[in-house]
VOLUMLUM-888476 format. One line per 3 residues: number of its first residue (from 1); their letters; for each residue z, y, x of C-alpha. Coordinates in nm, 2 decimals. Each point is the difference from the previous one (the first is absolute). Last residue first. Layout:
# residues N
NUM	A	Z Y X | ...;
//
This chain:
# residues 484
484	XXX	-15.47 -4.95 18.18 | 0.03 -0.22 -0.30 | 0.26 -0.32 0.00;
481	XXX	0.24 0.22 -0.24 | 0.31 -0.21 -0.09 | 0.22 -0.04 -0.32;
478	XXX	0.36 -0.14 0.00 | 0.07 -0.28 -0.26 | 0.22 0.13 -0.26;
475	XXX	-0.22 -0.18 -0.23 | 0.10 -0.32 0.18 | 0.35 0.00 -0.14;
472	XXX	0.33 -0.08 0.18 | -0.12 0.07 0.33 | 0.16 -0.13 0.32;
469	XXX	-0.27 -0.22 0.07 | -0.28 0.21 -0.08 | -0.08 0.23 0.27;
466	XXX	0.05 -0.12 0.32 | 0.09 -0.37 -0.04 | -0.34 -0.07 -0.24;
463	XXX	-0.19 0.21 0.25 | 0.08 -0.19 0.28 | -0.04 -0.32 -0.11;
460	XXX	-0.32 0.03 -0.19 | -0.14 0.19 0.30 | 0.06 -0.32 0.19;
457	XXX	-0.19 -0.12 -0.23 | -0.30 0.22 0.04 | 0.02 -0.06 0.38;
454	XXX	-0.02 -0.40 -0.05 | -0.22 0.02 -0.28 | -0.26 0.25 0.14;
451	XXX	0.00 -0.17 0.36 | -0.10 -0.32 -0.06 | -0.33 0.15 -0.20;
448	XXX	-0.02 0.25 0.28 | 0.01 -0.22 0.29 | 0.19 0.08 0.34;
445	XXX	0.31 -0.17 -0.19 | -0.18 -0.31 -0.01 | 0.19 -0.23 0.26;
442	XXX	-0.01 -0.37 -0.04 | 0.26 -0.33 0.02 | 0.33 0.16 -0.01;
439	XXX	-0.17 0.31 -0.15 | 0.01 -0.22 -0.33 | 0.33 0.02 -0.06;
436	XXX	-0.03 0.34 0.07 | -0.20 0.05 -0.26 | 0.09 -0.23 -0.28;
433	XXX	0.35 0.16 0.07 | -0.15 0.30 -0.07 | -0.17 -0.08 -0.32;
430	XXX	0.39 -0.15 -0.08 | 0.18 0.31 0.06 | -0.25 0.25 -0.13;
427	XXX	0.02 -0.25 -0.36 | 0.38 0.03 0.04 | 0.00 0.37 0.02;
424	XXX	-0.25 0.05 -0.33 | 0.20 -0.21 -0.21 | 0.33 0.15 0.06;
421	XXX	-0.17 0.34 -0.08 | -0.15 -0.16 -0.31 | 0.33 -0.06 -0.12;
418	XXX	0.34 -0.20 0.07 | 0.21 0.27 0.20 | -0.06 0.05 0.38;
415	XXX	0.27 -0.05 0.25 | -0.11 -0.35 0.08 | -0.36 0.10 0.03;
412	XXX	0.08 0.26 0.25 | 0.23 -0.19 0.20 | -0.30 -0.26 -0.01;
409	XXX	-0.28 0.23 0.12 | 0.24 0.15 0.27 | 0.06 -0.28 0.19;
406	XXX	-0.34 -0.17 -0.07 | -0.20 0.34 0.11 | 0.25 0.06 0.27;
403	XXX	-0.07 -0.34 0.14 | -0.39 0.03 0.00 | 0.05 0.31 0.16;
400	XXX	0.27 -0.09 0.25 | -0.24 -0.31 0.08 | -0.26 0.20 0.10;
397	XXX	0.16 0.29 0.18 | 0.22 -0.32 0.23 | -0.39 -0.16 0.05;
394	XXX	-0.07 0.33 0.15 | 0.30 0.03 0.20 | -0.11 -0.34 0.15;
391	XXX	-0.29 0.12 0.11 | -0.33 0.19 -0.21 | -0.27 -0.15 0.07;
388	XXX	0.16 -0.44 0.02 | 0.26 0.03 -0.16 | -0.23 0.24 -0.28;
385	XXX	-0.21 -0.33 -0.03 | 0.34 -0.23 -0.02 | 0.13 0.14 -0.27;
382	XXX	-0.28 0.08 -0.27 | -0.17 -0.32 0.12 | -0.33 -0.09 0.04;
379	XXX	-0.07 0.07 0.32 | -0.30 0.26 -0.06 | -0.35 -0.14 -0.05;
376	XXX	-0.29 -0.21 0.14 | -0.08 0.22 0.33 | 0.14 -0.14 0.27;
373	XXX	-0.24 -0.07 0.21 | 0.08 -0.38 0.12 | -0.02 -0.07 -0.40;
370	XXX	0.22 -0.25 -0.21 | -0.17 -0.13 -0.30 | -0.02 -0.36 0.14;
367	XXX	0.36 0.01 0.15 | 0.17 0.16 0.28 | 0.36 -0.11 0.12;
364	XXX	-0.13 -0.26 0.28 | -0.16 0.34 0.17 | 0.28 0.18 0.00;
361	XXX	-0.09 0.36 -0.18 | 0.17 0.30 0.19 | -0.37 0.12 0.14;
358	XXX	-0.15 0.03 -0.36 | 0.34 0.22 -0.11 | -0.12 0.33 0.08;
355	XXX	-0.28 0.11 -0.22 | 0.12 -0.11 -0.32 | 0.32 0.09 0.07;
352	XXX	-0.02 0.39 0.08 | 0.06 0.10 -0.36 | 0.32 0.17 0.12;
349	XXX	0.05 0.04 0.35 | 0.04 -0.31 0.28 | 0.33 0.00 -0.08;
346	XXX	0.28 0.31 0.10 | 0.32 -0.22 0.11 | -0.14 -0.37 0.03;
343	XXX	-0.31 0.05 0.21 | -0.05 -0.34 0.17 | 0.24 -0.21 -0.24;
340	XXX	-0.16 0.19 -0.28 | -0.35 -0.13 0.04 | 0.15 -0.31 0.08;
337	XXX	0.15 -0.02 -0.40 | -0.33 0.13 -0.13 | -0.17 -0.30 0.18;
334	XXX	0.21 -0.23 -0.15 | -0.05 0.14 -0.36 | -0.35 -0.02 0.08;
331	XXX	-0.02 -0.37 0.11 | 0.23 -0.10 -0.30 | -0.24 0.20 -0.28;
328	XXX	-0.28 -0.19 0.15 | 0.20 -0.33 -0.01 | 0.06 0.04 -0.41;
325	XXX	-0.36 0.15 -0.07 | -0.17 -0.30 0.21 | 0.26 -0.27 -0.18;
322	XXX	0.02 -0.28 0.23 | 0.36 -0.02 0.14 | 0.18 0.28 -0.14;
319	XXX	-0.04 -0.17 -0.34 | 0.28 0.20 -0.22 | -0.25 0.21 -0.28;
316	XXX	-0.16 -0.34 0.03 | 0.19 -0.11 -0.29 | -0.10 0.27 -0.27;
313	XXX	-0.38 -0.05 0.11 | 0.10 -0.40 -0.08 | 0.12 0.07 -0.34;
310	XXX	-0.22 0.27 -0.11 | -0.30 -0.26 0.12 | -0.31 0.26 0.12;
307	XXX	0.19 -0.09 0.37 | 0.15 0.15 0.30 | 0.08 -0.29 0.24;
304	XXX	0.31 -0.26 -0.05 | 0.08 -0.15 0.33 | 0.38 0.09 0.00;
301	XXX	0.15 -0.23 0.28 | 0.04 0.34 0.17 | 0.19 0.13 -0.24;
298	XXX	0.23 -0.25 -0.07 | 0.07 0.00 0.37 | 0.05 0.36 0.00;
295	XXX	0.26 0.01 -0.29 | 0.19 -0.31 0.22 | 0.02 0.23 0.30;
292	XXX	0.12 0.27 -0.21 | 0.26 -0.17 -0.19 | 0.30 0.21 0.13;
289	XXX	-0.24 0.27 0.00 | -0.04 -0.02 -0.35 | 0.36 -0.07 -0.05;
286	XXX	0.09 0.34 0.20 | -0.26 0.20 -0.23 | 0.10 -0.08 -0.30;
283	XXX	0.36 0.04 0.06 | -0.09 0.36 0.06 | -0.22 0.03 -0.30;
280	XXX	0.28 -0.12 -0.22 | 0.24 0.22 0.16 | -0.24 0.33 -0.03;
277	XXX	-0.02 -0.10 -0.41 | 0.37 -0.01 0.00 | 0.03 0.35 0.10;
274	XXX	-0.31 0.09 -0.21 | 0.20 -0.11 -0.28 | -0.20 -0.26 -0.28;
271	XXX	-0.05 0.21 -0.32 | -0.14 -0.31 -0.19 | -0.33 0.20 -0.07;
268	XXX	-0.02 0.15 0.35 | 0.09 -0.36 0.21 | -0.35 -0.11 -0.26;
265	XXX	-0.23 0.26 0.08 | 0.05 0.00 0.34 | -0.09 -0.40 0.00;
262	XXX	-0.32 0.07 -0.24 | -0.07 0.23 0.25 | -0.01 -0.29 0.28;
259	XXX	-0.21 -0.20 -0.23 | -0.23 0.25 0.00 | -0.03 0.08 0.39;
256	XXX	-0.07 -0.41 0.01 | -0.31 0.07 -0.19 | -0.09 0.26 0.18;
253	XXX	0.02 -0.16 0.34 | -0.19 -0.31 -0.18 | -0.34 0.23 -0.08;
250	XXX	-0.21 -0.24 -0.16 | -0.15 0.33 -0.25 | -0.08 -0.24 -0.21;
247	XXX	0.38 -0.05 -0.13 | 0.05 0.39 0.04 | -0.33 0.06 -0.24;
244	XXX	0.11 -0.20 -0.22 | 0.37 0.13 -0.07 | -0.15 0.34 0.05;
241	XXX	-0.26 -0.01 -0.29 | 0.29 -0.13 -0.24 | 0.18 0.27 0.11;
238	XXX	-0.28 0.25 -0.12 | -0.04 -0.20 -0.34 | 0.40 0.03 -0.07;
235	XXX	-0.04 0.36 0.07 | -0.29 0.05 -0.23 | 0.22 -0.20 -0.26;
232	XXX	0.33 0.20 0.05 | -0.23 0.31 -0.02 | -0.08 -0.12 -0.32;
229	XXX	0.34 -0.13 -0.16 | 0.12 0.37 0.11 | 0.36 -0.02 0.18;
226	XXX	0.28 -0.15 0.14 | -0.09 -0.16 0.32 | -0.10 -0.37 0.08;
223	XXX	-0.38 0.03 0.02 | 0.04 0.36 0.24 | 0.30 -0.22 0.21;
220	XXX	-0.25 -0.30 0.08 | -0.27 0.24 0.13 | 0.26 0.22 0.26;
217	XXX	0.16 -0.34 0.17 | -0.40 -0.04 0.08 | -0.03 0.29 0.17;
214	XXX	0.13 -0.10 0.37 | -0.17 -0.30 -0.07 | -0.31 0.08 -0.10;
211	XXX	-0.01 0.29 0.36 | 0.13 -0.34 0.17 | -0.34 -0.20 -0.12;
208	XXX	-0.22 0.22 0.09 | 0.13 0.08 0.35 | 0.01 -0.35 0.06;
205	XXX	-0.37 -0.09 -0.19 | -0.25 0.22 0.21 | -0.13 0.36 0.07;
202	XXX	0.11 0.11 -0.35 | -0.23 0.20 -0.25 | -0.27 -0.10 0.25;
199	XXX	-0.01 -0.32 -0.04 | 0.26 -0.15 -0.25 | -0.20 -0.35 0.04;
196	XXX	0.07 -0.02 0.35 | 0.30 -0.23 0.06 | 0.00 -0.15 -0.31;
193	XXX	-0.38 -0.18 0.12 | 0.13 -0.28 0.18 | 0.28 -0.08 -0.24;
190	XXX	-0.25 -0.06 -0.30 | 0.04 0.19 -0.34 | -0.34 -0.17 -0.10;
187	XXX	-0.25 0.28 0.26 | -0.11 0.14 -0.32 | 0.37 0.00 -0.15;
184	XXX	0.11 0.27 0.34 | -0.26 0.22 -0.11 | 0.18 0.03 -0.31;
181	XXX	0.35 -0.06 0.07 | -0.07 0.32 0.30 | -0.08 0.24 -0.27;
178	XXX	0.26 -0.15 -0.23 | 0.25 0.12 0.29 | -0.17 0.36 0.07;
175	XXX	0.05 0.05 -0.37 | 0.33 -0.10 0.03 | 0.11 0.26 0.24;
172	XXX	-0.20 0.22 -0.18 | 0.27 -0.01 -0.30 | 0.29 -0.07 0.22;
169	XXX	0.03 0.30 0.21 | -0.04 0.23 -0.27 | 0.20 -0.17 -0.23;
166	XXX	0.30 -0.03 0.24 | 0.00 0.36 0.09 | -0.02 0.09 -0.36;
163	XXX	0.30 -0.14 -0.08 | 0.20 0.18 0.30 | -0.19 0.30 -0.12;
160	XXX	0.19 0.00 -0.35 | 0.30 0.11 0.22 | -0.17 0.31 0.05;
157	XXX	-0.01 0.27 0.27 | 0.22 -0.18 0.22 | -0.23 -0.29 0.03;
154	XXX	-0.27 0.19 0.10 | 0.21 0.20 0.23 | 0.13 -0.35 0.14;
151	XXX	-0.42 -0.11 0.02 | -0.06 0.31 0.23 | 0.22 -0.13 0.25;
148	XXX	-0.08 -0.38 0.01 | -0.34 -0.03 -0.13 | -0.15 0.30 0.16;
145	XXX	0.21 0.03 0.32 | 0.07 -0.36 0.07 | -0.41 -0.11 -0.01;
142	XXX	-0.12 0.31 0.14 | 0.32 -0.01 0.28 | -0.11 -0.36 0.11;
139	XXX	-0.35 0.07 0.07 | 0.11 0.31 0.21 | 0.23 -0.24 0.23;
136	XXX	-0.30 -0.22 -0.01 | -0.26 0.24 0.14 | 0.26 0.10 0.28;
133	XXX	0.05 -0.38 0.06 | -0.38 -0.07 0.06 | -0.02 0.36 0.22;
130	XXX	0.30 -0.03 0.20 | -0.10 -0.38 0.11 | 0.23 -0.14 0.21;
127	XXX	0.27 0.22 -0.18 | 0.25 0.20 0.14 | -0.07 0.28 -0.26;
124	XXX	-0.06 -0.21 -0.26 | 0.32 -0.20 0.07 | 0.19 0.35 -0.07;
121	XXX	-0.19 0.05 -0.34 | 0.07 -0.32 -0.12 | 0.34 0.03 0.07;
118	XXX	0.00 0.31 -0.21 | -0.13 -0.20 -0.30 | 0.22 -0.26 0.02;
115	XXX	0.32 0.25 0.02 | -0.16 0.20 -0.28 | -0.08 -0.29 -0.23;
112	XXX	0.39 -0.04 0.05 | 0.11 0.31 -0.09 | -0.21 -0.03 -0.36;
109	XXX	0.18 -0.33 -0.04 | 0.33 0.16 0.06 | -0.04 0.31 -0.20;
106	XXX	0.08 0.35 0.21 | -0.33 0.12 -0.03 | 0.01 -0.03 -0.36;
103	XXX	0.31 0.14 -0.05 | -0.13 0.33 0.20 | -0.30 0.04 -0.21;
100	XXX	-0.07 0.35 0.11 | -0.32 -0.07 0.20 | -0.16 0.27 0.20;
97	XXX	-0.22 0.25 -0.16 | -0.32 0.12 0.18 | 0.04 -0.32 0.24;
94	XXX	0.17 -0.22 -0.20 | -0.35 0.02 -0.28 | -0.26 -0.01 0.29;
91	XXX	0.17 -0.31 0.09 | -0.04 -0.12 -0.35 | -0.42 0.09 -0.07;
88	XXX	-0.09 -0.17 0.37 | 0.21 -0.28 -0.14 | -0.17 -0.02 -0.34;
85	XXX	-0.37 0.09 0.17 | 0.09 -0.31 0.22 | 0.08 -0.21 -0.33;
82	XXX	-0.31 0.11 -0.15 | -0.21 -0.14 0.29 | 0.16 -0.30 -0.01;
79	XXX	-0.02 -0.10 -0.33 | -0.39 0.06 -0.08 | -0.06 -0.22 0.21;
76	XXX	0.18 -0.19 0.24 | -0.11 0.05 0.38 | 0.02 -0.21 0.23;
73	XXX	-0.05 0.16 0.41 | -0.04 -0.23 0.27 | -0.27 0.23 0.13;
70	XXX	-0.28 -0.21 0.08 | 0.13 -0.27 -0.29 | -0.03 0.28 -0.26;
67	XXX	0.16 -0.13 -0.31 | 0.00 0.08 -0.37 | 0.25 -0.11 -0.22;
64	XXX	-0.04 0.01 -0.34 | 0.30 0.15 -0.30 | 0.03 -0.19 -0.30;
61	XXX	0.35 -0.09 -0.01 | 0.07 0.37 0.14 | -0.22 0.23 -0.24;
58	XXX	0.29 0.01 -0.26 | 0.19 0.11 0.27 | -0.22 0.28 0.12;
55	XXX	-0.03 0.10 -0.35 | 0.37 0.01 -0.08 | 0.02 0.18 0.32;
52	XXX	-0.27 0.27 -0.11 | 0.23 0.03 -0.32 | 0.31 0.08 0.18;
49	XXX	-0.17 0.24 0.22 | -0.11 0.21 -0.27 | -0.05 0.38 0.10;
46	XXX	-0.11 -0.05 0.43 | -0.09 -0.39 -0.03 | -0.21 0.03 -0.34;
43	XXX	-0.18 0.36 0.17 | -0.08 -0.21 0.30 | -0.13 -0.29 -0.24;
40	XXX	-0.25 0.22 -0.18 | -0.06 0.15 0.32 | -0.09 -0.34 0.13;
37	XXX	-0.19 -0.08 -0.32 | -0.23 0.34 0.03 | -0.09 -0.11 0.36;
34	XXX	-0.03 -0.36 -0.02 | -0.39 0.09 -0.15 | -0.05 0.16 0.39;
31	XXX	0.01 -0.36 0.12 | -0.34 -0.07 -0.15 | -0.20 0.18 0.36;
28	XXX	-0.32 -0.17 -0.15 | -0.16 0.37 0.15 | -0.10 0.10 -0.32;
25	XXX	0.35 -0.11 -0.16 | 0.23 0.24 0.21 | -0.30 0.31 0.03;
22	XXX	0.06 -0.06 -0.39 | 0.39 -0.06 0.00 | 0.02 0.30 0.23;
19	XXX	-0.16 0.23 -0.16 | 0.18 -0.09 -0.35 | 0.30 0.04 0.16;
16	XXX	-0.05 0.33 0.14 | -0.13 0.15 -0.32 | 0.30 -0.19 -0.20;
13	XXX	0.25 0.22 0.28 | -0.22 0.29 -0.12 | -0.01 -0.05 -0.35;
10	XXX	0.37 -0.06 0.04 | 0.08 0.35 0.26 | -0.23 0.20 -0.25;
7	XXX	0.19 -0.10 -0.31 | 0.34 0.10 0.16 | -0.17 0.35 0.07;
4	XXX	-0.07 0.01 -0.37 | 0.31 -0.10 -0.09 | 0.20 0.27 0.23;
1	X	0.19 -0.10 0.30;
//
């Protein structure tokens, strides 16, 4: 094509642009000003992948949900929307040239997101509701696609990116915190109004609170690293925003999530072996069950409600008795488990809870935020929920993941010289732990800003075992091409 033919094709593409931004405009029709960005962002996905995800995970934190309550259908932009363009972008990609990474489908973890992602697909198809699990099945492979998949290229293309994962994450993260400190200081830091204040960056103060947590690990290593006094300082100032905004965020499942990475973190620094680490836990389990009867007692003489006292909110993380939040979580964890008694092979079909479980409450089981519909939420556990959709093979796909992660996490951090490598592992370790800690008491996996950590550090794990482990120098690091 000669220049001057060239020219003629851009004056006339311009011509055709400028028509239809006018007509566009004249008519109020303002949607037609997207236009130029979404190519903008097209052209970013098709040439520089890696830097439209660093966008879409700066964008994260920040991202707002928008719901339509006819439909059913949330909604978070600008996130969402990018990460379907990413998958649509990937699958294109295997199907004109399929995947050659042959190690990479052969890694344990990355085997095991395929076992719970195929058994999602299976309960779809038997599903109650085709349509609800069908919509979630696609939910879940935007979220594991993008920051899963694409994030091990990342990673693979620079061991800097590892660093710049963190930061990116971190930085509006924190802004989305102090957002929430501020409006949350007009209302006096009160317990009644944590569990809204984060509106809309975060629909309330559980999710909010275990995305802090699962990051917070990631603030106190940037102060304590080698390095620039000043970035030392901004990092000191971003943790410092954490540690308040975790204490109002009155979330107790996170709290207790931290404490139980402060536990990994310790068996990993004295080198405790995983063999006598699986004794512990067995023994564990057989003296709490030994004392079970007397656990219950104690917990049902518990009258200590949620409260603005750290003390008392701290205590009542054990009131089964009283506490709304505590019972709630009970009544819905009992209705999961007869959910699966009555379809225990296939489930109900993924995402199918909220609208299934109403019948399967008891009626001496409900409290004051319980609702005859239905319609207040998932079950609030990252075991029990996909019990209760998926079957018992289901909750097997979940806890193979979460155990591969740990199994494989720690080997790898034991095999890994002292370094920022080292580092890097045991911070994926511990946000995850924060995670599924957490999923005993909540599920946010069907969120993006849940899902971005937990994905993206599984990424770490992978990546780091892949392609640098057996390195002796990082420059020798192999280079990728994420273009198509």
């Amino acid at each position: 094509m000669t220049p001057a033919i060239e020219n003629r094709w851009l004056y006339g593409v311009l011509a055709v642009f400028l028509i239809v931004f006018s007509v566009g405009i004249g008519m109020e029709q303002y949607w037609v000003l997207a236009i130029p960005v979404a190519i903008a962002i097209a052209g970013l996905a098709f040439f520089q992948l890696d830097k439209l995800m660093w966008f879409i995970i700066f964008a994260t934190p920040l991202s707002i949900t928008l719901t339509d309550k006819r439909f059913n259908v949330g909604l978070s932009l600008p996130t969402e929307p990018l990460l379907f363009g990413v998958l649509c972008l990937v699958l294109f990609k295997w199907l004109v040239d399929k995947p050659q990474d042959g190690k990479f489908w052969r890694h344990p973890i990355v085997i095991a997101i395929l076992l719970y992602l195929f058994w999602i697909l299976v309960t779809s198809i038997t599903s109650q509701m085709p349509v609800v699990s069908f919509k979630f099945f696609l939910a879940k492979l935007w979220f594991i696609v993008p920051y899963f998949y694409v994030m091990v290229h990342v990673f693979k293309k620079d061991i800097k990116n590892y660093n710049r994962f963190m930061w990116i994450f971190l930085i509006p993260l924190t802004i989305a915190a102090l957002y929430t400190l501020v409006v949350h200081a007009q209302h006096g830091f009160s317990k009644q109004t944590s569990t809204w204040v984060m509106f809309p960056l975060f629909k309330e103060h559980t999710s909010y609170g275990a995305v802090l947590a699962i990051f917070y690990p990631v603030s106190i290593y940037l102060v304590g690293r080698k390095g620039d006094l000043g970035i030392r300082a901004i990092a000191a100032l971003l943790c410092l925003i954490m540690t308040l905004a975790l204490v109002f965020s009155y979330t107790r499942a996170a709290w207790v999530s931290l404490i139980a990475a402060g536990g990994v973190y310790a068996l990993l620094y004295f080198r405790v072996k995983f063999s006598h680490l699986v004794v512990l836990g067995i023994a564990g389990l057989i003296m709490l069950y030994s004392a079970r009867e007397e656990i219950a007692r104690k917990f049902e003489g518990n009258k200590q409600d949620s409260s603005e006292q750290l003390g008392e909110h701290v205590q009542s993380i054990s009131n089964v008795s009283t506490d709304a939040s505590n019972m709630e979580r009970i009544n819905r964890w009992k209705s999961a488990y007869r959910l699966f008694e009555e379809r225990p092979v296939f489930g109900w079909g993924p995402g199918t809870y909220m609208f299934t479980y109403a019948p399967f409450q008891k009626p001496h089981e409900k409290t004051i935020i319980s609702t005859n519909a239905g319609n207040r939420g998932n079950a609030h556990s990252e075991y029990l929920g996909p019990l209760a959709e998926t079957g018992f093979v289901g909750m097997l796909t979940v806890m193979w993941l979460v155990a591969a992660l740990m199994i494989y996490g720690i080997r790898l951090y034991h095999r890994l010289d002292k370094g920022p490598l080292k580092d890097y592992t045991v911070l994926a370790i511990l946000g995850l732990v924060t995670y599924f800690t957490h999923g005993f008491l909540n599920n946010f996996l069907d969120m993006d800003k849940a899902s971005a950590p937990v994905w993206g550090f599984a990424a770490f794990l992978v990546s780091i075992d892949l392609y640098y482990r057996k390195k002796s120098t990082v420059e020798n690091s192999v280079k990728t091409d994420l273009t198509v």
